[in-house]
Each structure stands twice: as structure tokens, then as C-alpha cells.
C-alpha positions in Angstrom: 175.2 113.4 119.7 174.9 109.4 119.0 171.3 108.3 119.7 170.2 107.6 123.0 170.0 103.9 122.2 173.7 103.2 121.5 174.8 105.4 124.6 174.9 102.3 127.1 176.6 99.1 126.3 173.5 96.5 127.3 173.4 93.1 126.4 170.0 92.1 125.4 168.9 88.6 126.3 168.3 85.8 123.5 164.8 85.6 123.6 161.6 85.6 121.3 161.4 89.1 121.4 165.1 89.0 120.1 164.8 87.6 117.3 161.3 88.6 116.4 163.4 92.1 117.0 166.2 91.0 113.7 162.9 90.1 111.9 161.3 93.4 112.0 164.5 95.9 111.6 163.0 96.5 107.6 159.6 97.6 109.1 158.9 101.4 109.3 158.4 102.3 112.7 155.2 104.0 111.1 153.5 100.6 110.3 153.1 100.4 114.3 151.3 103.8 114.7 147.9 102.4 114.4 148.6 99.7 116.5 150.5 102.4 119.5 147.6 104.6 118.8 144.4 102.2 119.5 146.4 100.6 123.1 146.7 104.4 124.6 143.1 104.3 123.7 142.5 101.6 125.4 144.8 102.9 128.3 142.5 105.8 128.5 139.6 104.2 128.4 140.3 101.8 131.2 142.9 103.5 133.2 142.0 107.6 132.6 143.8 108.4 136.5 147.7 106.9 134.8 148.1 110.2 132.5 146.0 112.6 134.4 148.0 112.0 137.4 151.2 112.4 135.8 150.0 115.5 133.7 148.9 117.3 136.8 152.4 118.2 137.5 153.2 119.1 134.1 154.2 117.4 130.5 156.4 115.2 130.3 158.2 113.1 127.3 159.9 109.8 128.6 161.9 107.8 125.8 161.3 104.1 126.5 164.0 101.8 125.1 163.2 98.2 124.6 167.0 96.8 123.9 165.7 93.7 122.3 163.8 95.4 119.7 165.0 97.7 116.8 163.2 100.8 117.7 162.7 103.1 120.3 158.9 104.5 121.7 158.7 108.0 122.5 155.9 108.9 125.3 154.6 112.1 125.2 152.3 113.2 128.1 150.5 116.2 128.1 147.6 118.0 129.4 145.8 117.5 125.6 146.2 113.8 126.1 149.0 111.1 126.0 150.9 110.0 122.9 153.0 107.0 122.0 155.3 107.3 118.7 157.5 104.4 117.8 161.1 105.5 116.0 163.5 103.8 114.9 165.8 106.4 117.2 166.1 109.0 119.5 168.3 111.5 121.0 168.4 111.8 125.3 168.2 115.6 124.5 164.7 115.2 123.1 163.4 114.0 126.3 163.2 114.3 130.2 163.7 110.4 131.2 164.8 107.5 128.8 163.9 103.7 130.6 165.6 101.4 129.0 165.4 97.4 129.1 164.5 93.8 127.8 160.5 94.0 126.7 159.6 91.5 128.8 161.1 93.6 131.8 159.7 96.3 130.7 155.8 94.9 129.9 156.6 93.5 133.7 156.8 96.6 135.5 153.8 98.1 133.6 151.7 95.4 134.9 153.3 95.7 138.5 154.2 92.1 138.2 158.0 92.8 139.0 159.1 95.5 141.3 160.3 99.0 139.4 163.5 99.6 142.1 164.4 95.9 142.1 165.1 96.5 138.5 166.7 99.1 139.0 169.1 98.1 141.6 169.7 94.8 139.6 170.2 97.0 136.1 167.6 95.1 134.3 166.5 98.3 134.1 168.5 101.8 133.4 166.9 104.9 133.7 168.7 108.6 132.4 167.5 112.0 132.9 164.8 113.0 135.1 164.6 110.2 137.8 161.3 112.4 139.0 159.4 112.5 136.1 160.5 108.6 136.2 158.9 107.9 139.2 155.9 110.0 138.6 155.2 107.4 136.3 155.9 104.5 137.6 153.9 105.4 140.6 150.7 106.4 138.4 151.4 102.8 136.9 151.2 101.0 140.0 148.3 102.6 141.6 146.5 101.7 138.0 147.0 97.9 138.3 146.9 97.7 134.4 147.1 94.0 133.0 147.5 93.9 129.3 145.6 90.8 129.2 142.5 92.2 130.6 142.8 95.3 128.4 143.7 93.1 125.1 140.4 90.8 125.5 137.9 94.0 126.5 138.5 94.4 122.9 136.7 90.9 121.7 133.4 91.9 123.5 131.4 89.3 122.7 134.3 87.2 121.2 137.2 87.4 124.4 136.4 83.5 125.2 138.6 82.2 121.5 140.5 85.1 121.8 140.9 83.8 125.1 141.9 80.7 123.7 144.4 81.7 121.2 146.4 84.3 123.8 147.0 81.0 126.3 148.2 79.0 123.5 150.6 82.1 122.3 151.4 82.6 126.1 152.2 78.7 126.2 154.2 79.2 123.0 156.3 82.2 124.2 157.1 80.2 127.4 158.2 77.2 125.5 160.3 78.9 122.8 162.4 81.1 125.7 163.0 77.7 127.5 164.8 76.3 124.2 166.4 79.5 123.6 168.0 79.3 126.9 168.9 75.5 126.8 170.7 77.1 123.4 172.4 79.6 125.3 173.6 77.5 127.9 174.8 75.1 125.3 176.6 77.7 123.9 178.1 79.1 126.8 179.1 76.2 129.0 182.3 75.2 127.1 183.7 78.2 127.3 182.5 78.6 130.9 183.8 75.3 131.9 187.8 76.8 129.8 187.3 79.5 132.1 186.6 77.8 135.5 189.2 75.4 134.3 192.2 78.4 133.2 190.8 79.7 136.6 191.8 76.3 138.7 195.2 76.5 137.1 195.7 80.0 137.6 194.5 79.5 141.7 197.1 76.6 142.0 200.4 78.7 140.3 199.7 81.7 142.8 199.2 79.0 145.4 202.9 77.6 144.4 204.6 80.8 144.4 203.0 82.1 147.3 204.2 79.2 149.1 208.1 79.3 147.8 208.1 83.0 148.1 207.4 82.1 151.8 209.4 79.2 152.1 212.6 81.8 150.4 212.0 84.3 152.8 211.2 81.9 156.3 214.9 80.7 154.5 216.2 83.9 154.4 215.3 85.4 157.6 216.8 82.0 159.3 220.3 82.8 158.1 220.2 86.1 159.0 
């Protein structure tokens, strides 16, 4: 079997994390494990119900799929305790539920900022295998009200007004490089959007034509007979 990653053809969008994502593919997905392993401390520390609710009903292992990024995080929840292993991939048979999406939608619906079934329904989001074990989590999530922010500065102590200071500038940063990233897209894309609308025109006015003397031959034809 291919890995679970390749199994859907999703278009990531060109954004920071995109190319951040081509800038990291010769990192070893083990040169993240420290950082994985200190934010589910910090998960359990400041949100303990998340994992005990979901691992009252039993472990579970959800493959989460970030498509603009080069590797895939396994999520293993059990009764010992939760555990986040980046990879750079996976197989669907290795798991109960794979998630899969753009980082930013996923970061989103782990923060409850964007709703989990308007993703779904708009496939921003594409979920595979157990959809229960699926929403057993995202439920657990939103009840939680986890804001990475918050749990990214309890780390400063003493220190979280500059650290303040530096995440609003790289929060300002982000913002401004996706804005030129998209004016680059659109630049890219509106030639050949204005061929197509234009191919489209011409296309619309030859049915148009024959439509009309396929109607004018047979009004013709019927008249004679």
C-alpha cells in the first residue's frame, strides 16, 4: 500500500507554511521530537480533560496530515498518556482516522476558531477511517478551548511580555507574507483565467450560432412539409 499521504490528490495552498514545508523536506522528522514532546506536555498540563476524555472510550491512533508540510504526525492516545510522533510517512492501515489538511486549517480547528464540519463539508478538511474516533476528538477539542498562544507564552513565566512582543511581530509577518503570496498567485493565475473566460465566450457564442440555424433548418424543414 502507497502511504496514506499520496492516497488523495489535494492541492496545498501557496503559503508560508508551503514553502517553509520545501525548506525543511532534508530535516529528520526526529529533530522535531523534542519539540512534539514538550507541547503534549504542555497540552497536559493545561488541558488534562482533551486525552482523558477521549481515552475513556478506549485508545486511539489518528494520523494527522498537514498537506503543506513534508511529513505526517502520528497521535497516539492511550490510557498511559498521549503521544505525538512526527514521520516523514505513514500507512492508513496503521491507524483508526487520518485528518488531513493545510496547517493553518488544521491549527484553526484545534483552537475552535473555524468550525470542524464547515471544513468538512467545504473539503478543506478530509477525514478517512473512523469518523467516530474523529469526532471523539474533535469534540474533546472544543470543549478544551485550547489557544496556542496562551499555551506558547505560559512557557516565558516571567518573560511572556517580549515574548509577547516577538509572537505579534511574527503573527504580523505571517499575515503579511501570505498577502504577497496570494497577490503572486493571482498574478499567476489571472492570464490564464482571463484565456479561459475568454475560450469560454467564444465557445458560448458558436453553440449559440448553431443552436439557432439548427432551429432556423428545422422551423425550414417542418414548413415544407
Amino acid at each position: 500500500m502507497s502511504d496514506v499521504t499520496r492516497s488523495l490528490n489535494m492541492t496545498p495552498p501557496l503559503s508560508p507554511v508551503l514553502l517553509a514545508g520545501f525548506a525543511l523536506r532534508p530535516v529528520p522528522p526526529v529533530m522535531f521530537q523534542p519539540v512534539l514532546d514538550a507541547a503534549m506536555s504542555i497540552i497536559k498540563l493545561r488541558h488534562s480533560g482533551v486525552f482523558d476524555r477521549i481515552s475513556a472510550n478506549g485508545q486511539a491512533t489518528y494520523l494527522i496530515d498537514p498537506i503543506d508540510l513534508p511529513y505526517v504526525f502520528i497521535l497516539m492516545v492511550e490510557p498511559c498518556g498521549p503521544k505525538l510522533v512526527a514521520k516523514k510517512s505513514a500507512h492508513a492501515d496503521d491507524v483508526d482516522a487520518v485528518i488531513r489538511g493545510p496547517l493553518a486549517c488544521l491549527l484553526a480547528m484545534l483552537q475552535g476558531q473555524i468550525d470542524g464540519d464547515a471544513l468538512f463539508f467545504s473539503r478543506d478538511l478530509v477525514i478517512e477511517g473512523d469518523t467516530e474516533a474523529v469526532v471523539a476528538l474533535r469534540n474533546a477539542i472544543d470543549d478544551a478551548e485550547i489557544s496556542l498562544r496562551d499555551d506558547l507564552l505560559s512557557l516565558f513565566g516571567p518573560f511572556s511580555a517580549p515574548a509577547t512582543t516577538i509572537i505579534d511581530l511574527a503573527e504580523r509577518l505571517g499575515k503579511r507574507a501570505a498577502q504577497d503570496l496570494e497577490t503572486v498567485r493571482q498574478a499567476i493565475i489571472s492570464p490564464s483565467m482571463r484565456r479561459h473566460e475568454t475560450q469560454q465566450l467564444k465557445l458560448d457564442e458558436l453553440t449559440a450560432r448553431d443552436n439557432f440555424r439548427a432551429g432556423k433548418n428545422n422551423r425550414a424543414r417542418n414548413k415544407n412539409t
